[in-house]
C-alpha positions in Angstrom: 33.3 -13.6 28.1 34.8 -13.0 24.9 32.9 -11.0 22.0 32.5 -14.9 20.3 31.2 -16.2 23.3 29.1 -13.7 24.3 27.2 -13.2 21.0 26.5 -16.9 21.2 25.2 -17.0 24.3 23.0 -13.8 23.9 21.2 -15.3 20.3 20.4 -18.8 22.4 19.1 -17.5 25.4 22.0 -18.4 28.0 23.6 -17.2 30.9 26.1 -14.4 29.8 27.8 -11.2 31.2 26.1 -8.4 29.4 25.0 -7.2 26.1 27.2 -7.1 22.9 27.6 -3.2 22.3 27.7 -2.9 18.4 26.0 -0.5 15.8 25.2 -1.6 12.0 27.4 1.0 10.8 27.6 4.9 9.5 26.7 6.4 6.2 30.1 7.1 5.3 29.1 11.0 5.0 28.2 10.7 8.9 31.9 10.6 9.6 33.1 13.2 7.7 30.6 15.4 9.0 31.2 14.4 12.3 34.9 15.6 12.0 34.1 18.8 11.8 32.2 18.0 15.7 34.8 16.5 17.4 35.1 13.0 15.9 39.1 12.5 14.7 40.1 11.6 11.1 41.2 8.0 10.1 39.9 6.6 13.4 38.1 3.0 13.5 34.1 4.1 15.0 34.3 0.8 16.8 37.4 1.3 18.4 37.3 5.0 18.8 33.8 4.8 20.6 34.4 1.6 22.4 32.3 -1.3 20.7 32.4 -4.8 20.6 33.9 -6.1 17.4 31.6 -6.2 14.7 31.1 -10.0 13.4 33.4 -11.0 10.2 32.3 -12.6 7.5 33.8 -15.8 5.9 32.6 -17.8 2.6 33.0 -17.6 -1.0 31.3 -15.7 -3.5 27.6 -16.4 -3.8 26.1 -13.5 -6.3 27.4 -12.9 -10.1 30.5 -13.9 -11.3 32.5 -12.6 -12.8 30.8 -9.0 -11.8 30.1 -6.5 -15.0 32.7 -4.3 -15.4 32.0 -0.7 -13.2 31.9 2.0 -15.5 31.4 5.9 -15.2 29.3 6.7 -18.3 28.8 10.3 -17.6 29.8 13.3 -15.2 26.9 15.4 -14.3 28.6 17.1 -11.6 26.9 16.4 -8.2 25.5 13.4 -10.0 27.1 10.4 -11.9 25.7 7.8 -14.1 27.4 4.6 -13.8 27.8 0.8 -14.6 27.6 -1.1 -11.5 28.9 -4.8 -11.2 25.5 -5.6 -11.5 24.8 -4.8 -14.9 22.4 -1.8 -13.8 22.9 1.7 -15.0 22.2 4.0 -12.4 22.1 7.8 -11.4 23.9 8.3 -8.1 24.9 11.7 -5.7 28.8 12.1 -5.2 27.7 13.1 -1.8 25.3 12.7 0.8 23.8 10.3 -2.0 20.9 7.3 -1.0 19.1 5.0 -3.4 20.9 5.4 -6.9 18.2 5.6 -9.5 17.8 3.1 -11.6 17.9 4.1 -15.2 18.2 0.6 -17.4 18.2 -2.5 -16.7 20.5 -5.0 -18.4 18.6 -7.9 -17.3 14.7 -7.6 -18.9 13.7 -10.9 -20.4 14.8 -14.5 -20.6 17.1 -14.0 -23.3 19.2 -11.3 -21.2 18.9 -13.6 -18.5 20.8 -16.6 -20.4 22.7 -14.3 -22.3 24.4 -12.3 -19.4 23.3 -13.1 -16.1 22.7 -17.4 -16.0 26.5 -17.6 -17.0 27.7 -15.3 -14.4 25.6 -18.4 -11.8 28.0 -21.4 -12.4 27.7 -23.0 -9.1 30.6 -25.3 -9.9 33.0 -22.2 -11.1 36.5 -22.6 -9.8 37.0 -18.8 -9.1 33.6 -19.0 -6.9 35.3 -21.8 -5.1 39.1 -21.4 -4.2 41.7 -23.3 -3.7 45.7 -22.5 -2.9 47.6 -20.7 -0.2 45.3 -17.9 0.1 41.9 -20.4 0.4 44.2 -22.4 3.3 45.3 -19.1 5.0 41.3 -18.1 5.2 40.1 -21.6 6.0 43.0 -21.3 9.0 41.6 -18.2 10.6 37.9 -19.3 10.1 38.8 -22.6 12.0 41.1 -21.1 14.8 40.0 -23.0 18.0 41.0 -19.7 20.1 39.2 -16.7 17.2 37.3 -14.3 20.0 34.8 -13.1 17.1 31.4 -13.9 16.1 31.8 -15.1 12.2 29.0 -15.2 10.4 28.3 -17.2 6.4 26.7 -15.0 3.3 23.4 -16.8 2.8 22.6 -15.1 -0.4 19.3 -13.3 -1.8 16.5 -15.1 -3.6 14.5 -11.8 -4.2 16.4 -8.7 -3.6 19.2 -9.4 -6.2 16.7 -10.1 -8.5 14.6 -7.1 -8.3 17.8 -4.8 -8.7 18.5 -6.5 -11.6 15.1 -6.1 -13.4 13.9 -3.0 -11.3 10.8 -2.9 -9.4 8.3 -2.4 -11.9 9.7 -5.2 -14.9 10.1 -8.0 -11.9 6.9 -7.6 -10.8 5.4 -8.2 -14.4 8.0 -11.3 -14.9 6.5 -12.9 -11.5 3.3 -13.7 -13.4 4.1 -13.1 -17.1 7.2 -15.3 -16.9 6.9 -17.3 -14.1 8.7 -20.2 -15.1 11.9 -17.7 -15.6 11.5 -16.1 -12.4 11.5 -19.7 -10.6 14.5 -20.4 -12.8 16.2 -17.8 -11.7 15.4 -18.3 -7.6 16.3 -21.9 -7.9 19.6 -21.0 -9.3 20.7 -18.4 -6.9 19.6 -21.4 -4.5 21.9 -23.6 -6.1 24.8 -21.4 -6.0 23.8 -20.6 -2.4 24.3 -24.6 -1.7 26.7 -25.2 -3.3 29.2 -22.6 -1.7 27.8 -23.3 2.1 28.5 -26.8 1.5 32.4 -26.1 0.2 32.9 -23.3 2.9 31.1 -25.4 5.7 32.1 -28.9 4.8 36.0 -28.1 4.9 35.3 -27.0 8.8 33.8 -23.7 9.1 31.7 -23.3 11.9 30.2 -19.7 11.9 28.1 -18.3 14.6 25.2 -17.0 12.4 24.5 -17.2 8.8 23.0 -13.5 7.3 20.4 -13.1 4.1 19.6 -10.1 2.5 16.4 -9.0 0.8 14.9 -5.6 1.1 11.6 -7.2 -0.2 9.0 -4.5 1.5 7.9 -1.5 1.5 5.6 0.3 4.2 3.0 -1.0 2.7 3.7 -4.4 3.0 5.5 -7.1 1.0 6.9 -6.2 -2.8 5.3 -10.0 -3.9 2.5 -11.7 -2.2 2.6 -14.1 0.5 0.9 -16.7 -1.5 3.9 -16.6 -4.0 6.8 -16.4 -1.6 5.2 -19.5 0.2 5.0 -21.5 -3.7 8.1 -19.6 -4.9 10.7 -18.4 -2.1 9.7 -21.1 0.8 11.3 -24.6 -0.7 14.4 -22.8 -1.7 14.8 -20.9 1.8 13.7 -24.4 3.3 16.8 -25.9 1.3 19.8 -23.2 2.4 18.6 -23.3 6.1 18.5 -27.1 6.1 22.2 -27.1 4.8 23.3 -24.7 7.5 21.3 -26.7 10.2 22.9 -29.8 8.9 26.7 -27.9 9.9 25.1 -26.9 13.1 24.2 -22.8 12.1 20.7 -22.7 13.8 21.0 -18.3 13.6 20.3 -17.4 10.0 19.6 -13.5 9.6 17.2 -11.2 7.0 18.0 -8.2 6.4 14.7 -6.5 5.1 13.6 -2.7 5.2 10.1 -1.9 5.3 7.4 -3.6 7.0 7.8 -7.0 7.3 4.8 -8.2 9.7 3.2 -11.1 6.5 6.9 -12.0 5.6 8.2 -12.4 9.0 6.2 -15.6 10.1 7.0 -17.0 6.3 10.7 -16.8 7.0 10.7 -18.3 10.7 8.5 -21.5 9.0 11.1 -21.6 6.7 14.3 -21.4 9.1 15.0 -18.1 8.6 14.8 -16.7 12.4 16.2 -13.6 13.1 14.9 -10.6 11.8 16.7 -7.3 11.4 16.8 -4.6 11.5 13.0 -3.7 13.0 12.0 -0.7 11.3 11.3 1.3 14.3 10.6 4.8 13.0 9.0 5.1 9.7 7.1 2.0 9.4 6.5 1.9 13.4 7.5 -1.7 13.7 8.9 -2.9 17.4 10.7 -5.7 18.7 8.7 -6.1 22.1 5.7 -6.9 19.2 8.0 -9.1 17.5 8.7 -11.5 20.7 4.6 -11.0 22.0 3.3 -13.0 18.3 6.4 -15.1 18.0 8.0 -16.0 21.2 11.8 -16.8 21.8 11.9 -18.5 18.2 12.3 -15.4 16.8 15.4 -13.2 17.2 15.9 -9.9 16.5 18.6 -7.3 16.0 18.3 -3.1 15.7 15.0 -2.0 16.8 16.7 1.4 18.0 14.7 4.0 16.5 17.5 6.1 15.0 15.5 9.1 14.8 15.8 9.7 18.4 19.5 10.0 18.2 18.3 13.6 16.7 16.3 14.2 19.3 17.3 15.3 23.2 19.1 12.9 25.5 16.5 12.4 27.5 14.5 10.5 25.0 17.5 8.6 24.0 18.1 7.6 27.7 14.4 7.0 27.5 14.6 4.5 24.9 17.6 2.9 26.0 15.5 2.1 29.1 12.7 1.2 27.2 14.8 -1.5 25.7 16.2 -3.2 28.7 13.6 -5.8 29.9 13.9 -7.7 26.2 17.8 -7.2 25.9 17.7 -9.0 29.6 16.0 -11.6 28.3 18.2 -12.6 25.2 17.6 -13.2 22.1 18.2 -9.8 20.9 20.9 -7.5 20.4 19.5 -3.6 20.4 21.4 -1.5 17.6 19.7 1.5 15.6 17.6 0.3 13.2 20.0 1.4 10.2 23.1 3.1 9.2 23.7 6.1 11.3 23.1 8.9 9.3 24.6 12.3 8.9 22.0 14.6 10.6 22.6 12.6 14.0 24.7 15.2 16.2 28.2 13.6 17.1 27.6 14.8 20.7 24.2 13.0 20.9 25.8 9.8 19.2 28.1 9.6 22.0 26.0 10.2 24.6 24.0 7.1 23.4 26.9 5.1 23.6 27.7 5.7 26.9 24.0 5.6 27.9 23.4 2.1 25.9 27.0 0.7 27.8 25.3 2.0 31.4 22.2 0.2 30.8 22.6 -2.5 28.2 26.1 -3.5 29.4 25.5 -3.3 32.4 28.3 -0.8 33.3 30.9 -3.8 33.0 35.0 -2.6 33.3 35.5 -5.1 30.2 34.0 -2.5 27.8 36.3 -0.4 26.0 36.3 3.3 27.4 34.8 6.0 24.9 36.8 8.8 23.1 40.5 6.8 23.0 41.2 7.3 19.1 43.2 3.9 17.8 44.8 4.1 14.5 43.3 1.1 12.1 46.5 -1.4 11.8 
């Protein structure tokens, strides 16, 4: 089977030869750190350590255009303050940075939102939806009738845009001081949302998988209340999934961090039904839970706890093993739970690579061997 085929097969439950080996990617400090371990320079991960192809993703743009202009505003050294495209001023690390901090907010009240934000969320803008040789050279790839990749469709954000935008704290009070703005403003990242799935999909696309983001949790639970997502985020979730449905996309990801146990069953009522990536470690979430309340109508991707790549190899064998009897029975693809971060020995992240081809897929010659460095090109 092909990397297309078999990703396909694996999210609906059929007959297939083995696991997709992937990962959700590195922090980009991971690999420079890892070079001083072993790992070689200006090496592809997924080539170098023998993967299946990560999926590719096709459509047009679906968040602000144009973007704000990305400014550095100051130099502190180890630290930066910048304009990102997103209008937010922030406090980022040069290195081994996280979370930026959010320091002002270009977006605060309705009239920043009409001002500088509502324009930059033409649905019908020409530049959002292409056209010309470079649109027809895209739209000839995405169709190929022989492409031996999983593609998947941007899906958009109702929530998380929005609360980096405002921050935290100010869309939290807008929710129920404004809340006739903050419905304006889901219903029109809907509308763009639409509008591009039905441009990208309606001229042939046929993607494996569509993929939301969010990050609308915390380990506490939920940053807004149930009762509001189902008045405020359900129709307009309801509306994407039905236009992917309608192209014949029945995979739609969310990606969330934190824990997500009252938002999950919201999102699969609403046709959003695979969850990712199952916060293992800190919040203690784990996919064998997932499957027990929701059955096969749920998938699920991640559910690695990456915090045992720092631990011995026997506890990552351990988990690997652990894993097994739910990646057997489909429906799931097993990849650490996040970004691979720097602290992770190189030597223990390759030793779970072999470890997850051995058990997960299933020892097959068709994987890639480990350790053969390919230039990218």
């Amino acid at each position: 089977m092909n990397p297309r085929e078999r990703f396909t097969a694996v999210m609906h439950y059929q007959p297939r030869d083995r696991c997709p080996i992937m990962d959700f990617g590195f922090w980009e400090e991971t690999l420079t750190i890892w070079q001083d371990q072993g790992y070689p320079a200006g090496v592809d991960p997924d080539l170098f350590f023998g993967m299946d192809p990560q999926w590719r993703m096709c459509g047009c743009i679906v968040g602000l255009w144009p973007p704000f202009p990305t400014l550095k505003l100051v130099d502190e050294g180890e630290t930066e303050i910048v304009q990102q495209a997103d209008g937010v001023i922030v406090q980022r690390g040069k290195f081994l940075g996280s979370i930026p901090r959010h320091l002002r907010h270009t977006l605060v009240d309705r009239d920043s939102w009409n001002a500088f934000y509502k324009p930059r969320l033409r649905a019908d803008d020409p530049l959002r939806l292409p056209a010309g040789p470079a649109w027809e050279m895209q739209l000839a790839e995405w169709t190929r009738p022989d492409r031996d990749y999983p593609l998947f469709i941007e899906a958009g954000s109702l929530y998380g845009v929005a609360r980096n935008w405002f921050g935290l704290e100010r869309i939290s009070e807008i929710m129920y001081d404004d809340r006739p703005l903050f419905e304006e403003i889901v219903e029109t990242l809907a509308d763009v949302v639409v509008a591009v799935l039905e441009f990208v999909l309606g001229a042939g696309v046929r993607p494996e998988a569509a993929s939301m983001w969010e990050d609308m949790a915390y380990s506490g639970g939920p940053l807004m209340s149930p009762k509001l997502f189902k008045q405020i985020l359900a129709p307009h979730y309801k509306r994407i999934t039905a236009t992917l449905n309608k192209y014949g996309v029945d995979i739609v990801f969310v990606d969330c961090d934190g824990n997500i146990e009252l938002l999950a069953p919201l999102w699969l009522e609403a046709g959003v039904n695979t969850m990712f990536p199952i916060e293992v470690g800190k919040w203690k979430a784990d996919p064998f839970e997932f499957r027990r309340r929701y059955g096969k109508a749920m998938r699920l991707m991640g559910g690695f706890d990456k915090h045992i790549l720092m631990a011995s190899k026997e506890a990552i064998t351990c988990e690997i093993e652990r894993l097994a009897p739910l990646v057997e029975e489909g429906g799931y693809i097993p990849t650490p739970d996040h970004r691979v971060p720097p602290d992770v020995p190189f030597e223990n992240y390759l030793f779970y690579i072999e470890e997850a081809k051995r058990v997960w897929g299933k020892g097959l010659a068709n994987l890639k061997p480990t350790g053969k460095p390919e230039k990218r090109g």
